[in-house]
C-alpha positions as protocol buffer text, in pm:
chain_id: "A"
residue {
  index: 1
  type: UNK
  ca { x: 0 y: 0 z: 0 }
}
residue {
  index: 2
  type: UNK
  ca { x: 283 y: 254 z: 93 }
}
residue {
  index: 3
  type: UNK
  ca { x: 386 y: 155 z: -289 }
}
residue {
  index: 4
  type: UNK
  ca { x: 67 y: 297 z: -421 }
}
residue {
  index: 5
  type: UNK
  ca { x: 70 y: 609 z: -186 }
}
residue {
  index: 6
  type: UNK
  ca { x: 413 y: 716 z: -344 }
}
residue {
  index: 7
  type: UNK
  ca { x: 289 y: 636 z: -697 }
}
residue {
  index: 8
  type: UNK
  ca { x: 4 y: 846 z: -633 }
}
residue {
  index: 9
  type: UNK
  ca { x: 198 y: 1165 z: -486 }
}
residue {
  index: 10
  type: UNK
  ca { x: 426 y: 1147 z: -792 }
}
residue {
  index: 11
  type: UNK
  ca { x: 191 y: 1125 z: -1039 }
}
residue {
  index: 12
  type: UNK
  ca { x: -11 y: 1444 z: -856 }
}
residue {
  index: 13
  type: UNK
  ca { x: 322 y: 1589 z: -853 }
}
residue {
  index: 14
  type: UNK
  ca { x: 307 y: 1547 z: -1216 }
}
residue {
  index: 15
  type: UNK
  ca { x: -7 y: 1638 z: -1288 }
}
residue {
  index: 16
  type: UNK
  ca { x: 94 y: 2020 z: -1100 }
}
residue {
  index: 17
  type: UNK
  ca { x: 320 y: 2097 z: -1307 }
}
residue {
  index: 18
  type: UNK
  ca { x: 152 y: 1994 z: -1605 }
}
residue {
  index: 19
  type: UNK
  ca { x: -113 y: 2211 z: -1514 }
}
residue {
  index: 20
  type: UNK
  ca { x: 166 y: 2518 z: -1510 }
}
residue {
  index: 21
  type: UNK
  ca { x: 254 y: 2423 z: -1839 }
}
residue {
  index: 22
  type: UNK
  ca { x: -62 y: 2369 z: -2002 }
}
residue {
  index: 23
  type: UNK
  ca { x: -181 y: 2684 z: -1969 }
}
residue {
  index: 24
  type: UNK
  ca { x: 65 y: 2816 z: -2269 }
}
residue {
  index: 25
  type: UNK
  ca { x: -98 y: 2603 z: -2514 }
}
residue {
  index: 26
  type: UNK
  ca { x: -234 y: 2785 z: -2839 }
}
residue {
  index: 27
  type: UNK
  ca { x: -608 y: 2780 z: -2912 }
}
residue {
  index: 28
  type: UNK
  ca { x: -510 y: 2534 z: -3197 }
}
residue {
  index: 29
  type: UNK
  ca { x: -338 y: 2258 z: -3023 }
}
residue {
  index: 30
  type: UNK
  ca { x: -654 y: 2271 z: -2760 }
}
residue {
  index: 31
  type: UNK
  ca { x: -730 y: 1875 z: -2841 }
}
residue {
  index: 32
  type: UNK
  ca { x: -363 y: 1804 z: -2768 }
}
residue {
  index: 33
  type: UNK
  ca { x: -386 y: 1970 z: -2440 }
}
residue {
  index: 34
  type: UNK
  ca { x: -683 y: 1843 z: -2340 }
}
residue {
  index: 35
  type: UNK
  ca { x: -583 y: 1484 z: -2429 }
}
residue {
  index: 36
  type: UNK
  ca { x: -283 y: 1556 z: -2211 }
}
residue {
  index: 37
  type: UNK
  ca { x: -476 y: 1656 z: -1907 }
}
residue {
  index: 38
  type: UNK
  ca { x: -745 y: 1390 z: -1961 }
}
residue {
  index: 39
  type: UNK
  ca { x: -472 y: 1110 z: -2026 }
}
residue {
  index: 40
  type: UNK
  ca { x: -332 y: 1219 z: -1691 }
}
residue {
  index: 41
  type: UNK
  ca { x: -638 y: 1236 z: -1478 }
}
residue {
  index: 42
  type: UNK
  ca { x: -741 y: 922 z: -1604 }
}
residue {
  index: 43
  type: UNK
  ca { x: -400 y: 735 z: -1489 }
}
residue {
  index: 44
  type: UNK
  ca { x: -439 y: 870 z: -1123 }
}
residue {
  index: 45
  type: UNK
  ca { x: -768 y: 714 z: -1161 }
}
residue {
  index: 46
  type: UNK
  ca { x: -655 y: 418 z: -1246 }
}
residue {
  index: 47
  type: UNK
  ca { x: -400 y: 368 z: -1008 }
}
residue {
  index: 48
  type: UNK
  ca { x: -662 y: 422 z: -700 }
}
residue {
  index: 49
  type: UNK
  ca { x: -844 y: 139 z: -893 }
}
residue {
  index: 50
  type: UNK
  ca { x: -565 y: -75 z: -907 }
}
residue {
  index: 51
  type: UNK
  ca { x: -460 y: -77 z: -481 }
}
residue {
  index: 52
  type: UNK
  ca { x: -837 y: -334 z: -578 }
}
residue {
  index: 53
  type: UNK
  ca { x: -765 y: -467 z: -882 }
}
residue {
  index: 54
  type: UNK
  ca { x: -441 y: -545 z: -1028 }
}
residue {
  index: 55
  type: UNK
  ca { x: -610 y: -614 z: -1373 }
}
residue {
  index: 56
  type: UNK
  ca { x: -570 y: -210 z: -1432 }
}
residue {
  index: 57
  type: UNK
  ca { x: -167 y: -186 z: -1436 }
}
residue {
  index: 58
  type: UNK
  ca { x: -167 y: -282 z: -1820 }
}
residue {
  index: 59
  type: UNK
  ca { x: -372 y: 8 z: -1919 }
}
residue {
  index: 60
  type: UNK
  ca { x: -153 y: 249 z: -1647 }
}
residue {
  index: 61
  type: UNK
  ca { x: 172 y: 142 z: -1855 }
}
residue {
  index: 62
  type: UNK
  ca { x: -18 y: 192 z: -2162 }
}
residue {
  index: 63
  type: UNK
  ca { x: -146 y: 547 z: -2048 }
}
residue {
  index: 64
  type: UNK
  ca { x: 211 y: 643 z: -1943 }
}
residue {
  index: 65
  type: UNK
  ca { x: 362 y: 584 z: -2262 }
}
residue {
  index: 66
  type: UNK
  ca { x: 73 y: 843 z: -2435 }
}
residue {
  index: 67
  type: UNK
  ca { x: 128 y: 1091 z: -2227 }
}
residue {
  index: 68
  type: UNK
  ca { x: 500 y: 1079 z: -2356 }
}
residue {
  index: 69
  type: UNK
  ca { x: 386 y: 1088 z: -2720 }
}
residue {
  index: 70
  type: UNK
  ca { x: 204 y: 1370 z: -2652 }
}
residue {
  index: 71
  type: UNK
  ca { x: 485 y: 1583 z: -2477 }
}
residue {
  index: 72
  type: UNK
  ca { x: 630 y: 1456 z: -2754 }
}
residue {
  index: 73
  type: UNK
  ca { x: 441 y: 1622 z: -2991 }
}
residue {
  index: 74
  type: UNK
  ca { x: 450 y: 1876 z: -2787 }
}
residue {
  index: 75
  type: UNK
  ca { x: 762 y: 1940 z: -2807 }
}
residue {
  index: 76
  type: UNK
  ca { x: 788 y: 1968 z: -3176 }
}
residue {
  index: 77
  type: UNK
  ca { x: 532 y: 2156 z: -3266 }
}
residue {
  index: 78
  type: UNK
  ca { x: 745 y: 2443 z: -3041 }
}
residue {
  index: 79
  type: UNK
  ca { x: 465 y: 2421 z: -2766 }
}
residue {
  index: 80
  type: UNK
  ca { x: 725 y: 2370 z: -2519 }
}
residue {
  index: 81
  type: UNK
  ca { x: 1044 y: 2381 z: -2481 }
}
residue {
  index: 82
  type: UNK
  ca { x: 1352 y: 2075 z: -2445 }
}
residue {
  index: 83
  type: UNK
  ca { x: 1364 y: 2195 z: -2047 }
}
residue {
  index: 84
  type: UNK
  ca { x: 1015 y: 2115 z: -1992 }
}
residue {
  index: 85
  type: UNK
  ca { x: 1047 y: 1801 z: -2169 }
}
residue {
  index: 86
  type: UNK
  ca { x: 1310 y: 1676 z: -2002 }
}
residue {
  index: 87
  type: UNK
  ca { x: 1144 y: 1719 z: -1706 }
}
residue {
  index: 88
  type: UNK
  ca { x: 796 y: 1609 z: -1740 }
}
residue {
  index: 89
  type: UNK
  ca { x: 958 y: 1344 z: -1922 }
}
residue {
  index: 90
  type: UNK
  ca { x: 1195 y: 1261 z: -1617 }
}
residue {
  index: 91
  type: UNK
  ca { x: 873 y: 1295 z: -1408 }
}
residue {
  index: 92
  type: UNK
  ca { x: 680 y: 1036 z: -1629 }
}
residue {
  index: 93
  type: UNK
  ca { x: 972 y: 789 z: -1591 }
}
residue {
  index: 94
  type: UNK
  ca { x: 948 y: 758 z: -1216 }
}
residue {
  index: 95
  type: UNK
  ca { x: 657 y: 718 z: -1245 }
}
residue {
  index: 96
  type: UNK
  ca { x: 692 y: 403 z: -1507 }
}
residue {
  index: 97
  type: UNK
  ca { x: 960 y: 253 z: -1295 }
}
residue {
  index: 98
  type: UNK
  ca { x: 784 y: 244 z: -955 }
}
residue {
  index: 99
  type: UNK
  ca { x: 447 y: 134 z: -1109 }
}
residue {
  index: 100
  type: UNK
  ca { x: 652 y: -112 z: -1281 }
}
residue {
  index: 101
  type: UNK
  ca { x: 792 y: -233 z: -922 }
}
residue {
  index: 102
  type: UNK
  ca { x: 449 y: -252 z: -791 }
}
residue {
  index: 103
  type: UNK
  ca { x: 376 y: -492 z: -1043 }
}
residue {
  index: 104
  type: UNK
  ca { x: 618 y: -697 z: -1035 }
}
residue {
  index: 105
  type: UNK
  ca { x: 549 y: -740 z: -645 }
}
């Protein structure tokens, strides 16, 4: 359980300072940002479903690696810059590797 709590504060962590970021998005790239914020809500969601269900850790790898196309894409359409990459990317990889050690336990 202390596992999950960690995930959880990281990926929160994650999500604030998305939500700094996000902000800067042009009117035209609204979809992309919105699929970024959604894509993140919906894995802390899933990883409070998963401390009852471990069939949900699947779907939380698979919901990691789209939020790192979309910074991605972010990043070269000029949305944001290599900094913020790098470190929502850096973020996002913690974030792989413990949920990755909670399922292997």
């Amino acid at each position: 359980m202390k596992n999950e709590l960690i995930i959880v504060k990281n990926i929160k962590e994650f999500i604030y300072s998305l939500d700094l970021i996000i902000d800067n998005y042009p009117r035209k790239y609204y979809e992309l940002r919105n699929n970024i914020m959604n894509t993140s809500y919906k894995l802390l969601e899933l990883v409070f479903c998963s401390n009852y269900k471990k069939d949900y850790l699947d779907k939380i790898f698979s919901l990691i690696s789209m939020l790192d196309f979309y910074l991605e894409i972010s990043f070269k359409k000029k949305i944001i810059n290599e900094k913020k990459l790098c470190n929502l990317s850096n973020k996002l990889l913690v974030i792989n590797k413990m949920v990755y050690k909670w399922y292997e336990s």
